[in-house]
C-alpha positions in Angstrom: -22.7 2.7 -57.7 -23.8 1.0 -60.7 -25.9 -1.6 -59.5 -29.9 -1.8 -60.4 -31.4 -0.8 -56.4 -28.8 2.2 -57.0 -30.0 3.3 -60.4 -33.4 2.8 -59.3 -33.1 5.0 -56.6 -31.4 7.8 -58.8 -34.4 7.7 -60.5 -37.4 7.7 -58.8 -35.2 10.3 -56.3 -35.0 12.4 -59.9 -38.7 11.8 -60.2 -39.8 12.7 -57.1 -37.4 15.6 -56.5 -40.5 18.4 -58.0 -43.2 16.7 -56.1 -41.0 17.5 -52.9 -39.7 21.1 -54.0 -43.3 21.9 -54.9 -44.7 20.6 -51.3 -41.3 22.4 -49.7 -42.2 25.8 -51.3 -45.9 25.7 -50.8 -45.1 24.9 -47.0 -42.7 28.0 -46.5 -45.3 30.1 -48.8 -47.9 28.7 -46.4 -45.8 29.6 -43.3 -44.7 32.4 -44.3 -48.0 33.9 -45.1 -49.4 32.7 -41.5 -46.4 34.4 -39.6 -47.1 37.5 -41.6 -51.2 37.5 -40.5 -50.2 36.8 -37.0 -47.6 39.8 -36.9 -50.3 41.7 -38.5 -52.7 40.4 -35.9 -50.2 41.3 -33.2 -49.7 44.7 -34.3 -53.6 45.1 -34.2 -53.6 43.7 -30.8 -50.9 45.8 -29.1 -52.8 49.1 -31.5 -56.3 47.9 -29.7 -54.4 48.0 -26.7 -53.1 51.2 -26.8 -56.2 52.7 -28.6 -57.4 54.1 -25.0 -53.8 55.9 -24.1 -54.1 57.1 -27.7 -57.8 58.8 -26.9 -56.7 60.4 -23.6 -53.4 62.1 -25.1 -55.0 63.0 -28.2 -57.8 64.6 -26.0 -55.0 66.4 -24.0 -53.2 67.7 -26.9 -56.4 69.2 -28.5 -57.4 70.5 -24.7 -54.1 72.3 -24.3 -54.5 73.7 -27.7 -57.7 75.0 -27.0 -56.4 76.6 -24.0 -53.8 78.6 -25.5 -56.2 81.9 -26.7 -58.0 82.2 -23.4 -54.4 82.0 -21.6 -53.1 84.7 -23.9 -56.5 86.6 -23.1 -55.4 86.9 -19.1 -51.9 86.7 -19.6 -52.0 90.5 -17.1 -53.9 88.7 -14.9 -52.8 85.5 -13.2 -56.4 85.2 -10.8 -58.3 84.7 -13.9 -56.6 82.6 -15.5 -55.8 80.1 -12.6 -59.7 80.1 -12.2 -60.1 78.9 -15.6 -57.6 76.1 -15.2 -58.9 75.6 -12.4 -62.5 75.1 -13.4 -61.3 73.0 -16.6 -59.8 70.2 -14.7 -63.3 70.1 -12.2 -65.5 70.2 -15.5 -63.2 67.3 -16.8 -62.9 64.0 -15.4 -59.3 62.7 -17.7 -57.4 65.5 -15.9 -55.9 66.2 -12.9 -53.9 69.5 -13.7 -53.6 72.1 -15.7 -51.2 75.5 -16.4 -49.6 77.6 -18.1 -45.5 78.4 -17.7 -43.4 80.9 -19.2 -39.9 80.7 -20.2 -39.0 81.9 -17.2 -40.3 78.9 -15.4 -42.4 80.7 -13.0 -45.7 79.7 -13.4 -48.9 81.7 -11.6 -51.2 80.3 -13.7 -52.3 76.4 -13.0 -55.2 74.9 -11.6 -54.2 74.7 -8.4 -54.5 78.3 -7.8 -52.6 78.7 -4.9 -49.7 81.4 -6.2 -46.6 81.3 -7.8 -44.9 78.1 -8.7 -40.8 77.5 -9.7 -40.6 74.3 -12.3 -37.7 75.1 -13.8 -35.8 72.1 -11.7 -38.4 69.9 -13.5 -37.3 67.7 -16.0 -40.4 68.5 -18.4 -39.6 72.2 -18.5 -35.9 71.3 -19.4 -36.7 68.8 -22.4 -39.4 71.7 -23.3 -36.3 74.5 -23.5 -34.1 71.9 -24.9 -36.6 71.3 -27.7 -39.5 73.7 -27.8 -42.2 72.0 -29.2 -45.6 69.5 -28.5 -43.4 67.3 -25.3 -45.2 64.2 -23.7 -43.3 63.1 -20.5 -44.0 60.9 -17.3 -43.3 61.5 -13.7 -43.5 59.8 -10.7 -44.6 62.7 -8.7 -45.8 65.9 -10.9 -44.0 69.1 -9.0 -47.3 70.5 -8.3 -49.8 67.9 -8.6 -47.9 65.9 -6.5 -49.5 62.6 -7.9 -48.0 60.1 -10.8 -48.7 61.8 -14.0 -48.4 61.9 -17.7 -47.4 65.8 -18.9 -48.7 66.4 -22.7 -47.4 70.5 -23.4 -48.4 72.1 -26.2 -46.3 75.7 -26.7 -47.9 78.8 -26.6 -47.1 81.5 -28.9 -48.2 85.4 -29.2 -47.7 87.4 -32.3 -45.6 84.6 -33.5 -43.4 84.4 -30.3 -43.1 81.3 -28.3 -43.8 82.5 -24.6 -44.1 79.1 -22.7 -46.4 76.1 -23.2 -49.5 75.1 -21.5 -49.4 71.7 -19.7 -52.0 69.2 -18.7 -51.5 66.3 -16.8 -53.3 62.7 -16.5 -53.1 60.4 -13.9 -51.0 57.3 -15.2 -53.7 54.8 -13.1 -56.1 56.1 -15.5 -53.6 55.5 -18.6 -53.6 52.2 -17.5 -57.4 51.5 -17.1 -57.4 52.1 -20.7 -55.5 48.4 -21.0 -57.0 45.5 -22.2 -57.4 43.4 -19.6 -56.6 40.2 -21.6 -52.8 41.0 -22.3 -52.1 41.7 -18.7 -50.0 38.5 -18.3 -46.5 37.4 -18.4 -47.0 35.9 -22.1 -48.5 39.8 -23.2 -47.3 42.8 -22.0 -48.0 46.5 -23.3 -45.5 49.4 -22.7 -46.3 52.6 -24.1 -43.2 55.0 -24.5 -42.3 58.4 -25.5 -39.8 59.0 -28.7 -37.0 59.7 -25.8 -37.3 56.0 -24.6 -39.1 57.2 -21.5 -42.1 54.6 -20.3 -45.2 56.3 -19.5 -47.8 53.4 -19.0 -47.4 49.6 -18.4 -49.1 46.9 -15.9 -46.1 45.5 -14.2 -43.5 47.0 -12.3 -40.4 48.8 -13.6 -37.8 45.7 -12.8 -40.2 43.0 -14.9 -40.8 45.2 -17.5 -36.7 45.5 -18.3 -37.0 41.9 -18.0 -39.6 41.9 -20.9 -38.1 44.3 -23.2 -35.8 43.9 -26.2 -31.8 43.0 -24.5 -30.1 44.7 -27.3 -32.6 47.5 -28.4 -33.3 50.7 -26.2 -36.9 52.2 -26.2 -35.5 55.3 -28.4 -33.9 53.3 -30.9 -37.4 51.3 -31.1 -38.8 54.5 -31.8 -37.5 54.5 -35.1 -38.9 51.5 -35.7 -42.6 52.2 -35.9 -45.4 49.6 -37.1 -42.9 46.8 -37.2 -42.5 43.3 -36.0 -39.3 41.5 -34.5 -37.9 38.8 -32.9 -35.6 38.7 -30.3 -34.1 38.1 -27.1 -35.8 39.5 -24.3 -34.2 40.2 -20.7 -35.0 37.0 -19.0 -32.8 35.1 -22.0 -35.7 34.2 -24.1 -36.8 34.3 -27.7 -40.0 36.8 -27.8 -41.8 38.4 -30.4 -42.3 42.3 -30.4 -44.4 44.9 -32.1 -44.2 48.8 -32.3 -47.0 50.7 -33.1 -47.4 54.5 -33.6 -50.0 55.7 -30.7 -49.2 59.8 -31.5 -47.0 60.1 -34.2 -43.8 61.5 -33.7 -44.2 61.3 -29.7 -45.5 58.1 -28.3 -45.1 54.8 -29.4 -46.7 51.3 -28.0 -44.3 48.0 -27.4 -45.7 44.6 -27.6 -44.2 41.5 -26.0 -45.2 38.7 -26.7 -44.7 35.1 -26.1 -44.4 33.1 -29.4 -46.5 30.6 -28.6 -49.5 32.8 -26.6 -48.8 35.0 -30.2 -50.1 32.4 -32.5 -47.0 31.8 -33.7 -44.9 29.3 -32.0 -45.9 26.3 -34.0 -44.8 28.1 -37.8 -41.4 27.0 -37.6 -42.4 23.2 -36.4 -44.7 23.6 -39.3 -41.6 24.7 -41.5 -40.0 22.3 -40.6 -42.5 19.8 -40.9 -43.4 20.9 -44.4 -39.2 19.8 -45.4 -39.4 16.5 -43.2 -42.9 15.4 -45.1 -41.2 15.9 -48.3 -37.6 13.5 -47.2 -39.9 11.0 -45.2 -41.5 10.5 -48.3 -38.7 10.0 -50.5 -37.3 7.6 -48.0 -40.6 5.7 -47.8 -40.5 5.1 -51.2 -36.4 4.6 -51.7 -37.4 1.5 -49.2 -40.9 0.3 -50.9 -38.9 0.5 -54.7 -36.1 -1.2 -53.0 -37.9 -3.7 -51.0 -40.0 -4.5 -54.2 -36.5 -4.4 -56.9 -35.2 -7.0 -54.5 -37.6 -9.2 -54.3 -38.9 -9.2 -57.9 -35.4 -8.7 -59.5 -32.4 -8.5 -57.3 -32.7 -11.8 -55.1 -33.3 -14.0 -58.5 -30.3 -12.4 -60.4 -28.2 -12.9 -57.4 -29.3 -16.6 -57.0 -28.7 -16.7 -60.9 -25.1 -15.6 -60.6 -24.5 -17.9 -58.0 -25.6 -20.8 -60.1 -23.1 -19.7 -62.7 -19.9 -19.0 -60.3 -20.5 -22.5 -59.0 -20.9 -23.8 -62.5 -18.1 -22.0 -63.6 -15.5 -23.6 -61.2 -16.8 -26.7 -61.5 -19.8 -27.8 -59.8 -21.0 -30.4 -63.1 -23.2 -32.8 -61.2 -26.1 -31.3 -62.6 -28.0 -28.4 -64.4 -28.9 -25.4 -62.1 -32.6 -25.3 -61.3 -34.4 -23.2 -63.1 -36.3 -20.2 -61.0 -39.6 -20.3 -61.7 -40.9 -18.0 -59.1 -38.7 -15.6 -60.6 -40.5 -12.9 -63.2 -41.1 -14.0 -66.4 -37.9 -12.5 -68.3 -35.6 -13.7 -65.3 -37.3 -16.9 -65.4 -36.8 -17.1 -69.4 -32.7 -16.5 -68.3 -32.5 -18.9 -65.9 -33.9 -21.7 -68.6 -32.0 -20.7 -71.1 -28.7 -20.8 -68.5 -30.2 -24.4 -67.3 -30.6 -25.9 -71.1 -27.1 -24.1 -72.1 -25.8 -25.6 -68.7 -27.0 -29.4 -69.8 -25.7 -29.3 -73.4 -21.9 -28.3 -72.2 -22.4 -31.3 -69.2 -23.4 -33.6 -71.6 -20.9 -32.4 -74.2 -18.3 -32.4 -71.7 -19.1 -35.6 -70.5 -18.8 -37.4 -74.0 -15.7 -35.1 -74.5 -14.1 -36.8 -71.3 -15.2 -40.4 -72.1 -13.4 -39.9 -75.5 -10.6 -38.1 -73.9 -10.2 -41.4 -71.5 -10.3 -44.3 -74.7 -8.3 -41.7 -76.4 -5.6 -42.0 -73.8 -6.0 -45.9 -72.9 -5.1 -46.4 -76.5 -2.1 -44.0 -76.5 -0.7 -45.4 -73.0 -1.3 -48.9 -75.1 0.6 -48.2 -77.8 3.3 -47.0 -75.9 3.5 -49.7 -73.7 3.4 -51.9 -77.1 6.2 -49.4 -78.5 8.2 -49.8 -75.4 8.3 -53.9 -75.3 9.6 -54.0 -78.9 12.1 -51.8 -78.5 13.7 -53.1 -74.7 13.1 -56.5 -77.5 15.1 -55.1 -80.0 17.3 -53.9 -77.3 18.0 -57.4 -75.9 18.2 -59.2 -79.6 21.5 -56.5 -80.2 22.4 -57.3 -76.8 22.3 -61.2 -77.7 24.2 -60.6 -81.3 26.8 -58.5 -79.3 27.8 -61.6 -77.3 28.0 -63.7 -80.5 30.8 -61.5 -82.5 34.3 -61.4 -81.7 35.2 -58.3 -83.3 35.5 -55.6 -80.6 35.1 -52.9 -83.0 31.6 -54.7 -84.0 30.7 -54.8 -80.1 31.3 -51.0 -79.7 28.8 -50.4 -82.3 26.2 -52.9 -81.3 26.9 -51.4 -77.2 26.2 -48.1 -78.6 23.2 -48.9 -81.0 21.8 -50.9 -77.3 22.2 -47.8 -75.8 20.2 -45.7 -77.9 17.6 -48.2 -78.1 17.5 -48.5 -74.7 17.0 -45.1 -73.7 14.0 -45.0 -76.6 11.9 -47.8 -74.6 12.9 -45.6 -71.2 11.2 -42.6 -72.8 8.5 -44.6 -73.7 7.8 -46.1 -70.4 7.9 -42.6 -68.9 5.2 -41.6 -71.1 2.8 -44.4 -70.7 3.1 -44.8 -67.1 2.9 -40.4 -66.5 -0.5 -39.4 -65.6 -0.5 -36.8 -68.5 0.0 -38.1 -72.1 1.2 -34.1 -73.1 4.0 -33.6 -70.6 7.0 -35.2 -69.8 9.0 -34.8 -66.4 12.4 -34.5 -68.2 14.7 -34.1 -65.1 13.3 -37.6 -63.9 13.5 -39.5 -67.6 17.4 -38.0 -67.8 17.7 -39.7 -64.2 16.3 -42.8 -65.0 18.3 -42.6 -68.4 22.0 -42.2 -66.6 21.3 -44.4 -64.1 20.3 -47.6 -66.7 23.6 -46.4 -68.7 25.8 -46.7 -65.5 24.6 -49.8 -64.1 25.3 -51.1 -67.7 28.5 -49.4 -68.5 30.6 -48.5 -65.3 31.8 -51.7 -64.0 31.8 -51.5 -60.2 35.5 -50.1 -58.5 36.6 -48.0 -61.0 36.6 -44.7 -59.0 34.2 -42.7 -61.5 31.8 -40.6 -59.9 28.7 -39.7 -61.4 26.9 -36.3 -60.6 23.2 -35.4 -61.4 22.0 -31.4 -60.4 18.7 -31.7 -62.4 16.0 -28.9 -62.1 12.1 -30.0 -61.9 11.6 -29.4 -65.2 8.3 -30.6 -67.2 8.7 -30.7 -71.4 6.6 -32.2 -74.5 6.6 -35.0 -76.0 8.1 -33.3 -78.9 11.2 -31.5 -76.9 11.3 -34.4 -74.0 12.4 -37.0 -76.9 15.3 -34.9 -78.3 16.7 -33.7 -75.5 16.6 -37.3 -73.6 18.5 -38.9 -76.7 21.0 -35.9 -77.1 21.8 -36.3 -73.0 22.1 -40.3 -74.3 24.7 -39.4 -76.4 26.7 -36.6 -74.5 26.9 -38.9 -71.4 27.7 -41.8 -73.4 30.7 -39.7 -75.3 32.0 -38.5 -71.6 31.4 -42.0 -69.9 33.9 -42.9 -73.4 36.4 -40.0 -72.9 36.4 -39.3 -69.2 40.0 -39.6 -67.5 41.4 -39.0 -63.9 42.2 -35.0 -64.1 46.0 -33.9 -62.9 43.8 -33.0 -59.4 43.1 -36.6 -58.9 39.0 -36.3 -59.5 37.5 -38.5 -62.0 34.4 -37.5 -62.9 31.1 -37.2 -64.9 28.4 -34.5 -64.1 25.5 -33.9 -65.5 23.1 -31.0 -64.7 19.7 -29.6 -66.1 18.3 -25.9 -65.2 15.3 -23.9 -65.5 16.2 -20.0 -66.7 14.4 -17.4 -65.2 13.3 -16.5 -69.1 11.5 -19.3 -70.0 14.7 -21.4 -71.3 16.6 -24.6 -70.0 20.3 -25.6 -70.0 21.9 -29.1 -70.6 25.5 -29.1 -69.1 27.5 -32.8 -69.8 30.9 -32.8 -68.2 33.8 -34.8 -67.8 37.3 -34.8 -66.8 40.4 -35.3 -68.8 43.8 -36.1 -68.3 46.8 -34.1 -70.2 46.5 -36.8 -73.2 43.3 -37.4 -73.6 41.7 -36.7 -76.8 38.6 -34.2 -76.3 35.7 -35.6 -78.3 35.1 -32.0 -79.9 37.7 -33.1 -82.5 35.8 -35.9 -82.7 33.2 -36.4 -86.3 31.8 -39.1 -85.2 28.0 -40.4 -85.3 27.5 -39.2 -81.8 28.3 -35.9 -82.9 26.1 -35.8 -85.8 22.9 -37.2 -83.7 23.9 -34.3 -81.4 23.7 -31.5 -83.2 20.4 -33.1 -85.2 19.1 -33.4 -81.6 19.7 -29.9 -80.7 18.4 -28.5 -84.2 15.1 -30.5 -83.2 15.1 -28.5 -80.0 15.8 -24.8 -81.2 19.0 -24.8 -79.0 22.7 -24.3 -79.4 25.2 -26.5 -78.4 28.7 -25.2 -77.3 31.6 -26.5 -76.0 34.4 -26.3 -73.7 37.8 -27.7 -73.2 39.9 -26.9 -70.1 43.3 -28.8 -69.1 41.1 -30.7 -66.3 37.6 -31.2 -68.1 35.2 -30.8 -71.4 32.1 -29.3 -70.9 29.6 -29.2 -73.7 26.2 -27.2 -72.9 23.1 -26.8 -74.4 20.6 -24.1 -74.1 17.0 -24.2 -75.8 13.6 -22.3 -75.3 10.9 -24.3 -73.6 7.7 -24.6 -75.3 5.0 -21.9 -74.4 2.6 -24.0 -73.1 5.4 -25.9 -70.5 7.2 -22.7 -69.5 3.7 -21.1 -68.4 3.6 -23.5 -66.1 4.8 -22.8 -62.1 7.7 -24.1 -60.3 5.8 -26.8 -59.5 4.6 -27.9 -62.8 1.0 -27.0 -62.1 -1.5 -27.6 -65.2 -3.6 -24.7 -66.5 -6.8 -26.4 -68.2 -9.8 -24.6 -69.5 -12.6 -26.6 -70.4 -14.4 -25.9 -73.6 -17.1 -27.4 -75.1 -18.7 -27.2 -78.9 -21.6 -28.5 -80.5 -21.3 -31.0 -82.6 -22.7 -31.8 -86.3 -26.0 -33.2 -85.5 -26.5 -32.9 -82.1 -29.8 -32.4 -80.2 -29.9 -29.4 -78.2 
C-alpha cells in the first residue's frame, strides 16, 4: 500500500478522476438528450399516423352536430328525416350510415330508410344511457349497417332536454387507409383506442395486436396516460418502447409500439454505457503506461539497488556493487554514492581484520610464552619438593604446584581456543581435575571422581577466577574426603547453566563421623576462595551433612556470554569507522 507504483497510481487516478466524471456526465447528458428527441420523434410519428383517424372522426363529430337542428326540424315526421340521412351519407363519401335514436331506442330515422329499427340490445346505445354524452365506439357488425364500423354520437337536445343522439358510422377499412403505410410492420404498429380501452383501428389482427401491447397496462389505464412515452414489456416477452398520443381529446387515443432499435433508440444505452467504459479504459490505460514507465525508470533500479545492499549487508565483501548507470540520474547518483560508501567499509574492514589477525597471533604468543614459564615454574617447585625432607614444606610446595599448574592449563586453553574473548569453562575445569587426579590420587585407593559440567562459555575475566577457585575447592575435598558410614567415597564436581543468566559451582565430598569439615578451616585455601568468588560477583555457601560437605557457588554470567545460545553461538556485528587521515 505504500509503495511508489501504488502512490503513483493514487494520484494520477485523483487526477484523472474530473476528466472521467466530466466525459461520464456529458455522455448521459448526451444520451439522455437523444432518447428524449427520439421519444419526441416517436410521439410525432405515431400523431402523423393517426392524423387521418383524427380528420375522419373530427369530420363525424362536426357532421353529427350539424345534423342535430334539421333532426329536431322533422322530429313529427320520420319520412323526412330518413330522406335527409339518407341523402347525407350518398352526398358523402367518409360515411356509411347515419340516424337518429331516442331514448327509447327505437329509431325511425336513419339512412337506411326502411322503417323502424330496435338498438337498444346494442352496446353503443347502452354506454350512450350509461353516460349520455359525445360516445365513439367500434363494432364488428353495425346493427343496421350490418358492415364493420366506427359509431361517433353526438346527443341531441330540445329546449335543453336530451332526447337521443344522432349517430354516424365509418367504415373501419377506411380508418385504416388513413395509416401510414411505413409503420405497418412488426417493429411499428399503430392502435388507435377509445378512453374505455376499446380498439377501433389497427393493421394486424386482434391476437397479434395483444401480443404487441403493454403486458401489465390495459388500454383504459393508458388512457390516462396521454402524450407520453414508456418502456416496457410487451406480450411476446420483449422490451418495447410505447407512445400515447391524444387523437380527440377525452375520447380516442393512438398507441405506438415500437421496436427499440427500428425506434432510433436501441443503441442509447450501448452508448451509455460506452460513455462509462471510455472513461475506466482510460484510466486503466494510463494506470498501466505510468506503471510500465515508474518501473522501468524507477522501480527496477531501486529494486536492483536494494538487492545490492541485502547481499552486502549479510556479507557478500568480494567487491563494491556496480554502480547503475543506466539508471536516472538521481538513482544513478545513489547507487555511486552506495558503491564508494561500499569500498571504504571493505577496505576499512579489511585493514580492520588484518590488524585483528596480528592482534591475535601476538596474544596467542604471549600466552603460549605465559604458559611455558609457568608449567617451568611449575616443574622448578616440583624439583625443590623432591629435595626437602620436611613434609610440612612438601604440602606447601604440592599446593603452590598445583596452583601454578592449573594457571599454565588456563593459559593453554586460551591460546589454543579459536576465540581470544571466550573461554569454554566446563572443558578448562575438566582438563583442570583431571591433571590434579592423575597427580594426586594414587591408583587403588577407591576414590571416585564425578564431573556433571554444563557447556558453558565465560571471559577471560570470570574463566580465570572461577577455574582457580574450582582448583582450590577440589583440592580442599581431594584433602578432606573420607569413606562416608554408606561405604561411598567420593568427590563430585558439577557446573550449571540457570535458566536466568547465572551459573552454579557445586564441590562435594564425603566424610566420615570424624572427619574435620574444612569450613572450620582458615586456611589459605579459604581465603583465595572467597577472593575468587568476590572477583566473580558470586556467593559461596556451604554445607555439612553427616555423609558429605558441599560448598556451592552461584555468580551472574557476563552479558555478552549469557546472550549467547545453548550452543555458545557468537553474535558479531561488523562496524567500521573512518580513520584520522584516510582517503575516502
Amino acid at each position: 500500500m505504500r509503495g511508489l507504483g501504488f502512490r503513483l497510481g493514487m494520484l494520477l487516478s485523483v487526477a484523472i478522476l474530473p476528466i472521467g466524471l466530466i466525459s461520464v456526465m456529458q455522455t448521459l447528458n448526451l444520451s439522455r438528450a437523444a432518447e428524449r428527441a427520439a421519444e419526441l420523434a416517436l410521439m410525432g410519428r405515431t400523431s402523423s399516423a393517426a392524423a387521418g383517424e383524427r380528420t375522419l372522426l373530427q369530420s363525424a363529430l362536426g357532421s353529427a352536430e350539424a345534423l342535430g337542428p334539421a333532426v329536431i326540424e322533422t322530429l313529427d315526421d320520420p319520412e323526412a328525416c330518413s330522406r335527409m340521412m339518407e341523402n347525407f351519407v350518398e352526398n358523402s363519401a367518409s360515411f356509411v350510415f347515419a340516424g337518429f335514436t331516442p331514448l327509447n331506442g327505437i329509431s325511425n330515422c336513419t339512412s337506411k330508410n326502411d322503417g323502424v329499427h330496435d338498438v337498444r340490445s346494442s352496446p353503443h346505445y347502452r354506454a350512450f344511457l350509461d353516460n349520455p354524452g359525445t360516445t365513439i365506439s367500434a363494432t364488428e357488425s353495425g346493427i343496421l349497417s350490418g358492415l364493420p364500423v366506427v359509431i361517433v354520437s353526438q346527443p341531441l337536445l330540445h329546449d335543453n332536454e336530451l332526447i337521443g343522439y344522432i349517430a354516424t358510422s365509418v367504415s373501419q377499412a377506411m380508418m385504416r387507409a388513413t395509416h401510414d403505410p411505413m409503420n405497418r410492420t412488426s417493429s411499428a404498429m399503430i392502435v388507435t383506442f377509445t378512453n374505455r380501452g376499446q380498439v377501433i383501428s389497427t393493421d394486424m389482427s386482434q391476437g397479434l395486436v395483444e401480443e404487441m401491447l403493454p403486458r401489465s397496462s390495459s388500454l383504459e389505464t393508458l388512457a390516462s396516460r396521454s402524450d407520453t412515452t414508456f418502456r416496457e414489456t410487451a406480450g411476446t416477452g420483449e422490451r418495447r418502447l410505447f407512445t400515447v398520443v391524444t387523437v380527440v381529446p377525452g375520447l380516442v387515443y393512438a398507441l405506438g409500439s415500437w421496436n427499440p432499435q427500428s425506434a432510433g433508440v436501441g443503441n442509447i444505452a450501448l452508448s451509455r454505457f460506452t460513455g462509462v467504459l471510455f472513461p475506466l479504459a482510460l484510466w486503466a490505460v494510463s494506470l498501466a503506461v505510468a506503471y510500465f514507465a515508474v518501473f522501468r525508470l524507477v522501480l527496477r533500479h531501486i529494486r536492483e539497488l536494494r538487492g545490492q545492499m541485502r547481499r552486502f549487508a549479510i556479507g557478500d565483501r568480494r567487491s563494491p556493487p556496480p554502480v547503475l548507470t543506466e539508471a536516472p540520474a538521481e538513482i544513478a547518483d545513489v547507487s555511486r554514492t552506495f558503491h564508494d560508501m561500499a569500498r571504504i567499509l571493505i577496505r576499512d574492514e579489511a585493514a580492520m581484520e588484518a590488524s585483528v589477525q596480528e592482534k591475535t597471533v601476538l596474544l596467542k604468543e604471549v600466552h603460549h610464552r605465559v604458559k611455558n614459564n609457568l608449567q617451568l615454574i611449575a616443574s622448578i617447585i616440583n624439583m625443590q619438593s623432591r629435595m626437602v625432607s620436611d613434609c610440612d614444606a612438601q604440602k606447601v610446595l604440592r599446593s603452590v604446584q598445583d596452583r601454578v599448574a592449573s594457571l599454565a592449563t588456563i593459559y593453554r586453553n586460551l591460546y589454543q581456543a579459536e576465540h581470544l574473548d571466550s573461554v569454554e569453562a566446563d572443558k578448562l575445569i575438566s582438563d583442570i581435575i583431571n591433571q590434579m587426579v592423575l597427580a594426586s590420587v594414587p591408583p587403588g585407593s577407591g576414590l571416585e571422581i564425578e564431573t556433571h559440567l554444563d557447556h558453558v562459555t565465560l571471559l577471560p575475566d570470570q574463566a580465570v577466577p572461577l577455574t582457580l577457585l574450582t582448583t582450590e575447592a577440589f583440592t580442599n575435598a581431594l584433602k578432606y574426603a573420607e569413606p562416608a558410614q554408606d561405604g561411598r567415597y567420593r568427590v563430585c564436581v558439577s557446573l550449571t547453566r540457570q535458566r536466568s543468566g547465572h551459573a552454579e559451582l557445586l564441590v562435594e565430598n564425603s566424610i566420615g563421623p570424624h572427619t574435620r569439615a574444612p569450613a572450620d578451616a582458615s586456611g589459605l585455601g579459604r581465603q583465595l576462595i572467597e577472593a575468587f568468588a568476590l572477583q566473580l560477583d558470586g556467593e559461596v555457601s556451604t554445607v555439612v551433612e553427616p555423609d558429605f560437605y558441599r560448598m556451592k557457588l552461584a555468580f551472574q554470567m557476563q552479558d555478552s556470554v549469557a546472550a549467547a545460545g545453548d550452543d555458545g553461538a557468537r553474535r558479531v556485528v561488523l562496524t567500521s569507522a573512518a580513520r584520522r587521515g584516510a582517503q575516502h
